[in-house]
N, C-alpha and C positions, 0 to 999 in steps of 0.2 A: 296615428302615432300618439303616444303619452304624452308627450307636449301640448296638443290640438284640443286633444278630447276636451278639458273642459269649457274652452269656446266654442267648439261645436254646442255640446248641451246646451251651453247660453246663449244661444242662438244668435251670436255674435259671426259665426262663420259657416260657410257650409264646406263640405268635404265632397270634392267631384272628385270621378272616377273612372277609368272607361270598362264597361262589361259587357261578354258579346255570346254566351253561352246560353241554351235553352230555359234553361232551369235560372238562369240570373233574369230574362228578359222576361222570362214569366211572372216572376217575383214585382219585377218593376209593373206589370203591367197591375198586377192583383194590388197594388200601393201599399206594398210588404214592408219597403226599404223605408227606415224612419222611424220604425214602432217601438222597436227598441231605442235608437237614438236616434235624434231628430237632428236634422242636418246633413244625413245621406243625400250626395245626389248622383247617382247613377248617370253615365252616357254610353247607351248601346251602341257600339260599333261593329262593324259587319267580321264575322268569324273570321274571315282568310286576312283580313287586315288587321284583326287584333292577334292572329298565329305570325303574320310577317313581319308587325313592327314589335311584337313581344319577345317572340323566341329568334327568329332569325337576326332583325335587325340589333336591339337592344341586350338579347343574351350571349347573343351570340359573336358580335362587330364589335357595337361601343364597349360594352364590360369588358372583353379583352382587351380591348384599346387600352383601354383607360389602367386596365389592371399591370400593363406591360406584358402581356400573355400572348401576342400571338408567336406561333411556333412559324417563324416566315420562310423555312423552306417548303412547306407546306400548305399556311392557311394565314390569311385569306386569298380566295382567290375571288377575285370583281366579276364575275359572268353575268349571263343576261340574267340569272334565278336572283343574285344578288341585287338588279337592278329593278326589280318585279317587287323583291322585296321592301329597296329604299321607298318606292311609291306607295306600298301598303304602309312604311310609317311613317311616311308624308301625310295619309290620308287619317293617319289612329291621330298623329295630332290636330290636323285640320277640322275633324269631327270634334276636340276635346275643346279647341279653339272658339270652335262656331256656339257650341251652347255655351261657353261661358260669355261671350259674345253677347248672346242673346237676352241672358238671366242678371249679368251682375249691373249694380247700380252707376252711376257716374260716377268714377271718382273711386272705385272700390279699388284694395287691393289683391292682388293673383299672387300667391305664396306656392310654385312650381317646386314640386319636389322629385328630381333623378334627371337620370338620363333618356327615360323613356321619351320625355317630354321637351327634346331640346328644341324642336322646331316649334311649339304652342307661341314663344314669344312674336317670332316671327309672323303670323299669322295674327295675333293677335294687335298685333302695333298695327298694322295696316288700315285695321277695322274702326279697333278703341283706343285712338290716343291719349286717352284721359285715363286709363289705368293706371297703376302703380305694378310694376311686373319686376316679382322676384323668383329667382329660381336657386334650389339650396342642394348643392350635389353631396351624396350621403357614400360616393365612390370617390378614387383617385383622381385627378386627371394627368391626359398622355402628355408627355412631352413634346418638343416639336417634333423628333426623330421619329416617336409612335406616332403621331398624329399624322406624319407624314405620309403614312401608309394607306390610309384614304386616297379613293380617286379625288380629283381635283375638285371636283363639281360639286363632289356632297361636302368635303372638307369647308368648303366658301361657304356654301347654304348654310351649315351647323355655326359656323362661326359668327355670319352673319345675323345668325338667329338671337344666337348668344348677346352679340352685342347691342341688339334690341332693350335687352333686361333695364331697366334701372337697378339693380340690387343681383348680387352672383354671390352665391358662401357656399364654407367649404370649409369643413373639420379642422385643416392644419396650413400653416401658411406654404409649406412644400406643395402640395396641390395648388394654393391659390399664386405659387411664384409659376409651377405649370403654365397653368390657364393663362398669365400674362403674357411667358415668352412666347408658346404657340401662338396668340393671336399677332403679337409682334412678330412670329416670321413668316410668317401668313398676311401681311400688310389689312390685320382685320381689326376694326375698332373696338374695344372690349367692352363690356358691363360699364356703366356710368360708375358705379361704386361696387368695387372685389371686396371681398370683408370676411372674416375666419371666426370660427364661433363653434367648439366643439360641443359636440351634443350628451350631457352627463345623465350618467341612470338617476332615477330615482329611486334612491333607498326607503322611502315608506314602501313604496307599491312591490318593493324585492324583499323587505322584513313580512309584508303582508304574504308573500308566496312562499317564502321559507316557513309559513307555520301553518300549511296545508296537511294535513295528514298524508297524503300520500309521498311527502317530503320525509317525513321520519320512518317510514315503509321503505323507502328506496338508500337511505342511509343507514337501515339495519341490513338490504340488500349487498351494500356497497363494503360494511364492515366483514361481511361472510366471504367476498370476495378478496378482498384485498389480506385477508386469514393474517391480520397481525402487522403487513407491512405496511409502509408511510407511503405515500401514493403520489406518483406526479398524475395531476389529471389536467386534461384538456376537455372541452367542451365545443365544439365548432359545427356549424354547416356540411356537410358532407360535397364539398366542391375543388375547383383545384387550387383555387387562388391560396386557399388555408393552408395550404404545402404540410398535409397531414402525413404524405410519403415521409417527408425528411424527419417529420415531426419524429417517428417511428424509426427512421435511422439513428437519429439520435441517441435515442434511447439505448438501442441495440452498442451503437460505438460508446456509449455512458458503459452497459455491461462486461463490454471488451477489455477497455479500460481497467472496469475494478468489478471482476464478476462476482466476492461474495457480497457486493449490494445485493444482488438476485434474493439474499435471503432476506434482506430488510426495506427492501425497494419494487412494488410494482407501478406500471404507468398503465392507468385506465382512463379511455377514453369513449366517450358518448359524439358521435359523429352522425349529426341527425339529417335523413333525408332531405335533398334541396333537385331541382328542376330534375327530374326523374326524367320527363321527357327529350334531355337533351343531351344526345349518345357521349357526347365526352365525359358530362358527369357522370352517367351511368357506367362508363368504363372506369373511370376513375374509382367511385365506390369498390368496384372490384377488384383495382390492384391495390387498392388502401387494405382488404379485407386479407389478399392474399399474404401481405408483407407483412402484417401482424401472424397469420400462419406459419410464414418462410424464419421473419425472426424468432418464435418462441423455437421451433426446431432448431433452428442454431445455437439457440443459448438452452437449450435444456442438454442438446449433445455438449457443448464445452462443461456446463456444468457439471454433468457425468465424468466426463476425464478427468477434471478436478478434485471429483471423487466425495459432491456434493449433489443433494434434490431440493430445488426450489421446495415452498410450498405449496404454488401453484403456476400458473404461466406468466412469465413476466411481462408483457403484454395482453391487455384486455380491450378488444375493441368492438366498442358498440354501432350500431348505427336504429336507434329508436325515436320516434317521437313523440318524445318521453320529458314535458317540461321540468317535469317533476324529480325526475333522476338528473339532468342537469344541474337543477339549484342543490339537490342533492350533493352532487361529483363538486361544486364549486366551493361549497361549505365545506366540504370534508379533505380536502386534497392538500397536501403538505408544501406540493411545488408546484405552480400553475403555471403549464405551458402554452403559450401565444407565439406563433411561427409562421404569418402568413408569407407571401410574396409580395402581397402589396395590398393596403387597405383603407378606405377613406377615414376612417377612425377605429373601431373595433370594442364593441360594446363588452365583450366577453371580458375584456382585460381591467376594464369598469369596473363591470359585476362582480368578476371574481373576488378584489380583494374586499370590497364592499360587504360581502356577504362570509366571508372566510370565519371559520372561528379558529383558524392555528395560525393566522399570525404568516399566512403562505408566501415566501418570495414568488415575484412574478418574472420567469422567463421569457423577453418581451421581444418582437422584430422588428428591427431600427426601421423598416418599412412600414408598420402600422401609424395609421397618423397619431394615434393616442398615445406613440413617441414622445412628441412634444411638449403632451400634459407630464405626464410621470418621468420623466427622462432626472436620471437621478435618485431615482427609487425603486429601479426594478434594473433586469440585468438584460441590458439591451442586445441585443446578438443580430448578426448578417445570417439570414433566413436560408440562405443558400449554403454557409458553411456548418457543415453536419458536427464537425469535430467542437468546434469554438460555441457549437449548443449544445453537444455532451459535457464539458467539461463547465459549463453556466449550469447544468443542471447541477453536475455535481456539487459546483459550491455552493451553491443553495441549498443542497441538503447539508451541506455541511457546517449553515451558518449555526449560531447558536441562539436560546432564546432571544436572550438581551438582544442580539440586532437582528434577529427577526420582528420584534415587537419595535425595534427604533426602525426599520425599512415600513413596516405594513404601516405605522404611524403617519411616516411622513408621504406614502402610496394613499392613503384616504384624504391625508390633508389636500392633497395635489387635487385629486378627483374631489374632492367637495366645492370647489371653487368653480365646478360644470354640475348644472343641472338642465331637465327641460325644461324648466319655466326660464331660465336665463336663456338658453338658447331661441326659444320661442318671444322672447322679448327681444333678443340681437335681430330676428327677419322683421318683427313689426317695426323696428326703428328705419331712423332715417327715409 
């Protein structure tokens, strides 16, 4: 991360990691890892346990957990595949545990970053009491009703683990009021010290990517596209929790509402590949793909009745991974839509006005923790209701210069008061 790297280089830190693939364990063996930056340190763990505590346990259990996601008449269900699995990420972090274990000095500190890694503390107190162990969750956490949906035995473990930590953070204090009540109904001792410390972009390193040539390539792409009209754009992951569905409904009920926007209004969206291997996302993709299909039919038929033609599909949806048309879609877009289901903070909503040159209202979902930063300067909407983020869009297009330039004003001041070097100074303290 941006925050890290420059004490990695200063060799003030090292960066572990766990990697379990051919082509990674060769690298480490050839002492590839480091040449470029020094402070790599690789931990091989055995394939089937970095596939069960990566994708099964962690992408698949805790991120919905955490995200409020699981669909419970359905999933999860606890079988023994489930229980095969918890023991491969028992063992992805007991390997992550044991070489740090091994390498760091007396007294060092352990800067734990996710979910992946919630049992490292656990293993790791047992060994090195003399650590200093922090761990910085960059996701939600469940409530106790979510949390509850764990079998009993791993719920105690993870909790247990947790409250190992000297040091627990977390984007927004709504997460970190989470993580208190579960452990309080869970009779489990928490983190010595819970602490909230959002994580801000850095705008040098985002003014330095906005002036890549292939940024003004994709913004001469984007003006061809968009043939004239003012652009609500998004930028997100290609996953469920960014409720890119609704995103798209909206849109469509924003049309409904007042169809000849259609002639002055398209929504383009860049929705870039994420865990491909993991069938819900992959289905997902496809009905995100399909809806932008399903709605431009729908509105180019009302249009017709109307006895109007768009200039081109009011609906544009990408899925590339494509940095550069990103920073692109963020710079250029009139209205910036942010509509996840739930988020541990949400960088996009950062960047975007950071990087904007018009001055963009930001469409934002009271469920992103980066609520909390901007709340007050963006137009916060319940992620779930399609109408009440049709009609935020609207007014945002509706506003006028004057408080467009007094909203993005006071959206940069908010966000300037987070950066990563302050964040990366909130985990080394205390």
């Amino acid at each position: 991360m941006t925050a890290m790297l420059p004490l990695v280089r200063q060799g003030t830190m090292a960066w572990t990691f766990p990697i379990s693939t051919a082509a990674e364990t060769s690298a480490l063996s050839e002492g590839l890892y480091g040449e470029e930056l020094p402070g790599l340190d690789p931990v091989p763990v055995d394939p089937d346990d970095y596939d069960g505590a990566y994708n099964r346990i962690s992408n698949e259990i805790l991120w919905y957990m955490n995200h409020g996601m699981f669909s419970l008449s359905r999933t999860p269900s606890f079988d023994s595949h489930f229980y095969t699995h918890w023991k491969q990420y028992s063992s992805y972090n007991e390997a992550v545990a044991v070489h740090l274990a091994e390498k760091l000095p007396r007294g060092a500190v352990v800067l734990l970053q996710d979910y992946h890694l919630f049992l490292v503390p656990k293993f790791l107190r047992s060994v090195r009491p003399d650590l200093r162990l922090s761990l910085f969750l960059h996701t939600p956490f469940a409530d106790p009703g979510e949390f509850s949906v764990l079998p009993s035995s791993v719920a105690s473990e993870l909790l247990a683990s947790l409250g190992a930590l000297d040091r627990m953070g977390f984007h927004s204090r709504r997460w970190k009021d989470n993580y208190l009540a579960t452990a309080q109904a869970n009779g489990a001792s928490p983190a010595k010290s819970v602490w909230v410390s959002p994580l801000g972009s850095d705008l040098g390193e985002l003014e330095d990517a906005s002036r890549m040539p292939a940024v003004a390539t994709r913004s001469e792409e984007l003006a061809d596209l968009a043939k004239g009209r003012r652009i609500i754009g998004r930028v997100d992951r290609m996953e469920p929790s960014k409720n890119i569905l609704r995103g798209i409904e909206a849109v469509v009920e924003l049309f409904k509402f007042y169809p000849w926007k259609m002639l002055e209004v398209v929504h383009i969206a860049n929705c870039y590949p994420s865990r491909g291997e993991l069938s819900d996302y992959a289905s997902y993709a496809t009905e995100v793909l399909a809806a932008a299909e399903e709605g431009n039919t729908y509105l180019r038929a009302m249009a017709k009745m109307l006895g109007f033609e768009p200039p081109g599909d009011p609906i544009e949806v990408m899925s590339m991974d494509d940095y550069a048309l990103s920073i692109a879609l963020l710079r250029h877009s009139d209205v910036l839509l942010v509509n996840p289901i739930r988020d541990g903070l949400n960088l996009v909503a950062s960047e975007g006005p950071l990087l904007n040159l018009k001055d963009c209202p930001l469409v934002l979902s009271r469920n992103a923790g980066i609520a909390e930063v901007v709340d007050g300067a963006a137009e916060v909407v319940n992620p779930f209701d399609v109408r009440e983020t049709a009609l935020a869009l609207f007014s945002a297009l509706q506003l006028d210069m004057e408080e467009r330039k007094t909203r993005s004003a006071r959206l940069r001041a908010a966000l300037a008061e987070h950066s990563p070097a302050l964040w990366m100074e909130a985990q080394l303290s205390g």
